[in-house]
C-alpha positions in Angstrom: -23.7 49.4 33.0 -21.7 47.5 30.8 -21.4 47.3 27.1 -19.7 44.4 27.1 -21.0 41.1 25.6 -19.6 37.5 24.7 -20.3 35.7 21.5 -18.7 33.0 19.5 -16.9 33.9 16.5 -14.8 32.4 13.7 -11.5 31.6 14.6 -10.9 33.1 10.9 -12.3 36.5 11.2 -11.0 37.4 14.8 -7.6 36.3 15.4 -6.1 39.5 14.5 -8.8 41.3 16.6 -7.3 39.5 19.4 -3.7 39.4 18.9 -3.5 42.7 20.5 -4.2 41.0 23.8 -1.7 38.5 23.7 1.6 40.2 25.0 -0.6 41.6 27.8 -2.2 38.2 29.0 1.5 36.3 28.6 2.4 38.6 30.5 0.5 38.0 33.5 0.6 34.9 33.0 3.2 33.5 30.9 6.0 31.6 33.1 9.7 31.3 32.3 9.8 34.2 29.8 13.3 34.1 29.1 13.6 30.8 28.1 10.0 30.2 26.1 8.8 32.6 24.3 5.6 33.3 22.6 5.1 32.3 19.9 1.4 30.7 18.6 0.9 27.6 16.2 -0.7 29.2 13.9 -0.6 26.4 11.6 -2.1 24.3 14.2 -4.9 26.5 15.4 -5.9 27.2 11.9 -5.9 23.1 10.8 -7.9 22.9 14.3 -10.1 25.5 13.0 -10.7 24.6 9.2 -11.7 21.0 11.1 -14.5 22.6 13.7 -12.6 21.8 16.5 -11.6 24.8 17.6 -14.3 27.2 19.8 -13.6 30.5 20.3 -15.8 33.2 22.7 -15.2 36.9 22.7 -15.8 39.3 25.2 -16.2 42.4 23.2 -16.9 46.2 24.3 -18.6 47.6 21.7 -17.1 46.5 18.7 -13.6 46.1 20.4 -12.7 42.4 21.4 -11.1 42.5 24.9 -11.3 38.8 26.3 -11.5 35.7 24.6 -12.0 31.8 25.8 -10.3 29.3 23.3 -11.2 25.4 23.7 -10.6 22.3 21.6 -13.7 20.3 20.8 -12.8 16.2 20.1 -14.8 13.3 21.7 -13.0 12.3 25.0 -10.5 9.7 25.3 -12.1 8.0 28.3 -15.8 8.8 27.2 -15.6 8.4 22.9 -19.2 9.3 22.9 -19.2 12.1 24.5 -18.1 16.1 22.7 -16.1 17.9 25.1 -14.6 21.0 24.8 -11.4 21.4 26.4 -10.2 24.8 27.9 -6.8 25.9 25.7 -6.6 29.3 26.8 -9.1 32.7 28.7 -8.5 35.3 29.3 -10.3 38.7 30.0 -8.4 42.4 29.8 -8.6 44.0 33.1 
């Protein structure tokens, strides 16, 4: 059985519980390495956040995150009364 379990948390109060992950998950998935590195918005995500449009899930074992779903929550362009979150990034450590 597993301990692990997903919740959604403040962008604030677990981004450097993630960071940890993020070399590993570029790294699988991150494409032309050599000429774009990584290297996160902060300034953005945090504005994003401040502004409740940015959703972020945790996958955590025990108190440990290891996974994490990020989307951006904004009315649609197509559909201006309709919420949708949009999928930024997911990502879950093997």
């Amino acid at each position: 059985m597993s301990d692990i379990t997903f919740q959604v948390e403040n962008w604030f109060s677990c981004r450097n519980k993630m960071e940890w992950l993020f070399p590993i998950h570029w790294e699988e998935v991150g494409v032309y390495k050599d000429k774009i590195k990584l290297n996160f918005n902060d300034e953005e995500y945090n504005r994003l956040a401040e502004q409740g449009n940015l959703v972020i899930v945790t996958a955590r074992d025990k108190e440990k995150i290891v996974g994490y779903h990020w989307s951006f929550l904004k009315h649609h362009i197509r559909y201006k009364d309709s919420l949708t979150a949009t999928t930024d990034v997911f990502f879950l450590h093997p």
